[in-house]
MARDOKE-646831 format. One record per residue: x, y, z of N, C-alpha, C in turn; residue in one letter. Coordinates in steps of 0.05 Angstrom, whole numbers, plus 5000, padded with zeros to 4 digits. Example, Ala and Ser with C-alpha at 12.3 -4.5 7.8 and 13.67 -1.06 7.14 Angstrom:
<rs>
526448865156524649105156526449345156A525749555142527349795143525850015157S
</rs>
This chain:
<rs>
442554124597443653994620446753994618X447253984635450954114646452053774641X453853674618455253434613456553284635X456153054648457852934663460352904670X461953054648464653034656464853334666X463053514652463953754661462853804694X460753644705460653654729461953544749X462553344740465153234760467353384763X468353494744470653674746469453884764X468053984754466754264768466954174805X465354014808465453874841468353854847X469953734828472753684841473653984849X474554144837474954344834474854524860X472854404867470654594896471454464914X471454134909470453984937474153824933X475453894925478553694931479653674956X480253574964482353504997484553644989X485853754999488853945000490553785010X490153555008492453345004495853464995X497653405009500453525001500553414977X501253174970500253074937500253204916X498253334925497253444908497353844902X500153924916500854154915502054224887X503253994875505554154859504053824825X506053844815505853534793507553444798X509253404822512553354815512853004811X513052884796512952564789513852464820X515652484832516452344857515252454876X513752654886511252584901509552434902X507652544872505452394868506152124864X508151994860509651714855510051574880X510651654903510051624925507651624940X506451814941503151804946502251504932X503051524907500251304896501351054912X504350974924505250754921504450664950X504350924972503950984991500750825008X498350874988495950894980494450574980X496850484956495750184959495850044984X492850034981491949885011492149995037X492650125035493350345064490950685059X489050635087487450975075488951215073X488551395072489651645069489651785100X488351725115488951835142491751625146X492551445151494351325152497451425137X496351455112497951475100499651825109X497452075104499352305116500552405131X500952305163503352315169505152175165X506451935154507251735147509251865115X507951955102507952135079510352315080X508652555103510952785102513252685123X513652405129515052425142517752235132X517352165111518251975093520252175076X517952405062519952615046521652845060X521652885091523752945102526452675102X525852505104529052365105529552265071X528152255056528552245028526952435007X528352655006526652924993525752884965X527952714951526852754927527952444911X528252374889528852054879531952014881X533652224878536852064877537052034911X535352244932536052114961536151834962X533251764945531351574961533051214949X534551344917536551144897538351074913X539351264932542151224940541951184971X539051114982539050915012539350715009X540650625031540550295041538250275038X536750015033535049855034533549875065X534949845082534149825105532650055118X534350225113533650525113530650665105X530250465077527950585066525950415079X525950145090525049985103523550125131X525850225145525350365175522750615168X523150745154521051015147519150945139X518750685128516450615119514850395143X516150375159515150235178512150365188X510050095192507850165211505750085180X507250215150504950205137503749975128X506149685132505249455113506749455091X505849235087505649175052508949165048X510249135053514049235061514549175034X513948995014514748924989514849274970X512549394971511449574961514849854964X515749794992518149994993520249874994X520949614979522649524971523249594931X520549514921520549564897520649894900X521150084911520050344906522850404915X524550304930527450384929528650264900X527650004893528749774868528650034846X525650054843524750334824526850534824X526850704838528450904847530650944842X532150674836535250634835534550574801X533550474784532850514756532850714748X531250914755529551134748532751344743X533451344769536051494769538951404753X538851244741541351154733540751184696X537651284687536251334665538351544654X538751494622540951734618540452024628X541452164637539952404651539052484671X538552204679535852174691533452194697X532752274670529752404658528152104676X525252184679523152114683521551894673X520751654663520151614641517851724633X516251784610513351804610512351774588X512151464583510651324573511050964593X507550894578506750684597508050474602X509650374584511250104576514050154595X515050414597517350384615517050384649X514450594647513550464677512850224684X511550044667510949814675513049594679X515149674658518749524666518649654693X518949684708519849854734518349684754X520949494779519149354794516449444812X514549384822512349444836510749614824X510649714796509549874783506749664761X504149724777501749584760501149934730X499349744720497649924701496550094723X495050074745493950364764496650534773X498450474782500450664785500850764762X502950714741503850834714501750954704X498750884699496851124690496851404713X496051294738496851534752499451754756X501751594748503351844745502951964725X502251854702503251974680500252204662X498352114683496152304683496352614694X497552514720497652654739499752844744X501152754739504352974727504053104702X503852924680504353044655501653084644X499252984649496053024639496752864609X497852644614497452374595495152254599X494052124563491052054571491451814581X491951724602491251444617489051444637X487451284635485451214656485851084684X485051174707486650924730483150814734X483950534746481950374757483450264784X482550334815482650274832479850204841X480050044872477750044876474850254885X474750514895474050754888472650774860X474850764839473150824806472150614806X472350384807471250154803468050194818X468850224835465150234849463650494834X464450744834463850924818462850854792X464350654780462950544752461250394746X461650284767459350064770456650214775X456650324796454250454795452550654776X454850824762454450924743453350854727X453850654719453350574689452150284696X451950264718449149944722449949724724X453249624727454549424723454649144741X452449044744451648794757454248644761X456448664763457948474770459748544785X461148344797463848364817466448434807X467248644812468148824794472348654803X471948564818474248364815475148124800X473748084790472847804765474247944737X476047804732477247864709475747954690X474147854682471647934658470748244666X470648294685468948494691471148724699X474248634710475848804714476548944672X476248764665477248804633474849054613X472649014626470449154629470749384634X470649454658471949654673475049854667X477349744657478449784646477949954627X476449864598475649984576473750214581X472050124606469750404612471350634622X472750464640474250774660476151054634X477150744609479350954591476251134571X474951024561473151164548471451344554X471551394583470551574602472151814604X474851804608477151914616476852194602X476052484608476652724594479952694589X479952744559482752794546483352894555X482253234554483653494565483853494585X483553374606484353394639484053114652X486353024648486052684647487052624679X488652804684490352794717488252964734X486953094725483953154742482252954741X480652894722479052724711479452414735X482052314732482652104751482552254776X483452384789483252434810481452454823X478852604806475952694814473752484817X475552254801474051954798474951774833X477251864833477251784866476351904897X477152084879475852274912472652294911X471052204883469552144885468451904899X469151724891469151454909469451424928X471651534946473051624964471351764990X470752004975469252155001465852154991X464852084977460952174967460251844962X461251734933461051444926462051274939X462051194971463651054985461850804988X463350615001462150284994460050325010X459650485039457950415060456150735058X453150775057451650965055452351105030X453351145010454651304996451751564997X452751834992451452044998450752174967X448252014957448252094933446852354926X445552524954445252724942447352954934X450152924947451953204940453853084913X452252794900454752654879452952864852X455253004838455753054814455252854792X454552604791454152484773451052384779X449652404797446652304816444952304788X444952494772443252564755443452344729X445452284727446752004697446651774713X446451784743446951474754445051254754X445651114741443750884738442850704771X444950614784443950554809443250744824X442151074827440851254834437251234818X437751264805435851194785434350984797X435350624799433550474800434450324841X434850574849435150484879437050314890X439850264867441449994874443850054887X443050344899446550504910447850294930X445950104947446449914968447249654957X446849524932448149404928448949384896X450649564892452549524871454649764889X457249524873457649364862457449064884X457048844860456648584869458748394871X460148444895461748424917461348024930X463747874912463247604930464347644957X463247464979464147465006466147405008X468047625020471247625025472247245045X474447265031474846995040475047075081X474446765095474946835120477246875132X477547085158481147065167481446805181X484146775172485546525180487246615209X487346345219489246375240490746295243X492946415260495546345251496646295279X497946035291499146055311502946115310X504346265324507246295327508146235349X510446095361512546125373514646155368X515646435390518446615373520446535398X522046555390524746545421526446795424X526946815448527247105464530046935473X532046975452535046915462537947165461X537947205489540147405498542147265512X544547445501547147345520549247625517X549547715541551947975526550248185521X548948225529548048465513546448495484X546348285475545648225440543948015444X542348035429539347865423540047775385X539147525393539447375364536547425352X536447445325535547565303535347285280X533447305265532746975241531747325215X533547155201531947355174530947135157X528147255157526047085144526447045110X526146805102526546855071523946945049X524746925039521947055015519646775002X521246545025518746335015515746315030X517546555052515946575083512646665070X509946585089507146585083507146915079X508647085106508347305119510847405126X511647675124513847775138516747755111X515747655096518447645077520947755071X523647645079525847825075526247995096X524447945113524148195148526547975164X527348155179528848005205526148055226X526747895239525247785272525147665289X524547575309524847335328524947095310X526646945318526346645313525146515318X522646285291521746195309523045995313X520845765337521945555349522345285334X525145185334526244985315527945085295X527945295290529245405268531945575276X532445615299535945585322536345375338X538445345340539545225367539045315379X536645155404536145345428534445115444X534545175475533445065497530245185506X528045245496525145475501525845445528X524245605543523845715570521045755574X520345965592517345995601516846285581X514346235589513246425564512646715578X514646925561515347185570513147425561X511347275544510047525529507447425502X504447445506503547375474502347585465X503147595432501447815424499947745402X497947945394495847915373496248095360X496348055324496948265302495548095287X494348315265493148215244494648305214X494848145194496248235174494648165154X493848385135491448245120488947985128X488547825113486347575123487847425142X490147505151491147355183491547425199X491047305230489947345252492347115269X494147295279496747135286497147215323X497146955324497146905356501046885366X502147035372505147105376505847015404X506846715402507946725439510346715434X511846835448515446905460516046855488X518046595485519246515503522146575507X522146575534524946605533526246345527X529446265517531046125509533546205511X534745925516537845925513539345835480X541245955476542245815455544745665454X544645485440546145195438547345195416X550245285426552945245401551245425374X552645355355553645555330550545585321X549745775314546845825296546845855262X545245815250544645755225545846095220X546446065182547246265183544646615177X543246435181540346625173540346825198X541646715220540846775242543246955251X543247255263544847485272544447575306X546847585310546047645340545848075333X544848155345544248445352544648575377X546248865380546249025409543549025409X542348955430539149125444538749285433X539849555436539449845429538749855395X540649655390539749675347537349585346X535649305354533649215344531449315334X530449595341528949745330530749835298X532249765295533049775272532949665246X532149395256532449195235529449075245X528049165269524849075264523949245257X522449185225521849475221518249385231X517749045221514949135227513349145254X510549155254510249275284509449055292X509148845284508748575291511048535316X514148545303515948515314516248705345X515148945336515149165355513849185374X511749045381509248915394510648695420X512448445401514548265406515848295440X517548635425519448565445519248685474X520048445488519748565516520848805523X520248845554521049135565523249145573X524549385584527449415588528449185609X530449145608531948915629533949085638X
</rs>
């Protein structure tokens, strides 16, 4: 019988997505991709992708943007923290004597926004260092594999998982090996129907074996979405619309500029110009915008803006949703 690792590879091999990614090893692709990834699918993510490494081709571009800049290109995907630390990153990485790369685990993990699943994945994946990644993909993959009755988010069982995924890990092709472990998960081992007859591992799988492909892994019920009510104010004078930059104590939106909400300027509300509905993770945010006047000097959080810029400094689409139509 043909070894389990050597069949998975074999399937990868055959069955891989031609993912851009995955053209070359170059550390700041694949370093991008993975960062890209969290939480966001991969149809999402590829145009978004190649359109990111036309305005920042390679890491000293990406060191030497404004903040804002890297902000705007990354717009639509979420998560905005994720391309804040990935510019933070970026500006480290490059100022490294040389500016060599790092590659070992302990210096990626100094590096803001960088978990144990990113730093194993570059350093698999570029250089074929033996690190194991565990995302959620391997995680279900293991679970099933190997029979793992538990909720594979539970510390106990993430710590579990951990140790299985690295002792699993082919040495000799460790940046395959992970990869073939997701795209496994990914496209065959998926949470919903998974298609265990074209899986490479069907033959060692323990939940194949005893019928449990439907339920493992054992998954607690996701908390419920919350709701969220807003009122924003729609204050113009001149040509320029005032602007509130949110601070980082904020629930949602952190460090983003946006409408102001109400109480937090000097201002008179008016009638209601516009509501919208966005969801951001487990929240479910009800957005009304009124128009308003504003009253003497504003806090200093608060920026008036030309019209024409605002798409500049909203990067998210929450905001984008927001603003009314031309006047």
């Amino acid at each position: 019988m043909i070894p389990p690792r050597r069949r998975l590879l074999s399937w990868y091999r055959r069955h891989a997505r031609p993912l851009p990614w995955r053209r070359d090893r170059d550390p700041y692709r694949v370093w991008l991709a993975e960062a890209m990834l969290q939480q966001t699918t991969v149809a999402a993510v590829l145009p978004r992708y190649e359109r990111f490494l036309r305005r920042f081709p390679d890491l000293n571009s990406l060191a030497r943007a404004p903040e804002s800049a890297v902000l705007k290109e990354w717009a639509g995907l979420g998560y905005y923290a994720r391309a804040r630390n990935l510019a933070a990153a970026a500006r480290m990485i490059a100022a490294r004597p040389g500016g060599d790369w790092p590659r070992d685990i302990d210096s990626w993990l100094a590096l803001p926004g960088i978990g144990r699943y990113t730093a194993a994945a570059v350093l698999s994946i570029t250089w074929d260092l033996p690190h194991a990644v565990l995302d959620a993909n391997v995680a279900r993959v293991l679970c099933r594999w190997h029979g793992i009755r538990r909720d594979p988010r539970r510390p106990a069982a993430q710590k579990l998982l951990w140790n299985l995924a690295q002792s699993s890990l082919d040495p000799r092709h460790p940046g395959d090996w992970n990869q073939a472990m997701m795209e496994l998960g990914e496209t065959v081992c998926t949470s919903q129907k998974p298609i265990c007859p074209a899986c490479p591992l069907r033959a060692s799988c323990s939940a194949c074996k005893n019928n449990m492909q439907d339920r493992l892994p054992l998954l607690a019920p996701k908390r419920a979405a919350q709701d969220l009510r807003w009122t924003c104010l729609w204050i113009e004078r001149d040509g320029q619309v005032l602007l509130w930059k949110r601070g980082p104590e904020e629930l949602l939106l952190k460090n983003h500029w946006g409408l102001p909400e109400a109480g937090r300027v000097r201002a008179r509300p008016g009638a209601v110009i516009k509501t919208v509905r966005h969801a951001i993770t487990r929240y479910r945010i009800l957005l009304t915008i009124r128009n308003a006047q504003s009253l003497g000097p504003q806090p200093p959080q608060a920026k008036w803006v030309a019209r024409p810029r605002l798409k500049r400094l909203l990067v998210s689409s929450l905001w984008l949703k927001a603003l009314p139509g031309p006047r």
